[in-house]
Steps between C-alpha positions, in 0.01 A plus 500: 500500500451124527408322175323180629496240182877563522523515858736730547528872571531695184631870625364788766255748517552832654210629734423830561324664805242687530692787494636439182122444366451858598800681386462324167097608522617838538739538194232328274290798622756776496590333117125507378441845627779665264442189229160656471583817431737414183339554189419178332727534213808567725379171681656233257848675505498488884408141535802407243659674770376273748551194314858557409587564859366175612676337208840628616465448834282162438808297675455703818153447522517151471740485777290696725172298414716160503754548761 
């Protein structure tokens, strides 16, 4: 990333193929098929799920996404 008014760069960005596009494509599809299925009051529980996951591993991710 290149931040022009400071005129410097400012970090990376990782790129992904168009490979990755598709595997990723597929999960979301694999994950809405089953997501769809749960009954909507088990829904909220399972997304806490979700969102404390990504909280714990938030460090990780941001490594990945900003190598």
């Amino acid at each position: 990333m290149f931040d022009p008014s400071a005129e410097q760069s400012t970090g990376t960005i990782a790129i992904g193929s168009a490979a990755d596009a598709e595997r990723a494509i597929e999960a979301a599809r694999a994950a809405f098929t089953t997501y769809s299925q749960t009954p909507k009051g088990e829904r909220p529980a399972l997304l806490e799920r979700i969102l404390a996951i990504l909280k714990r591993r938030r460090h990780e991710i941001g490594d990945i996404i900003l190598p």
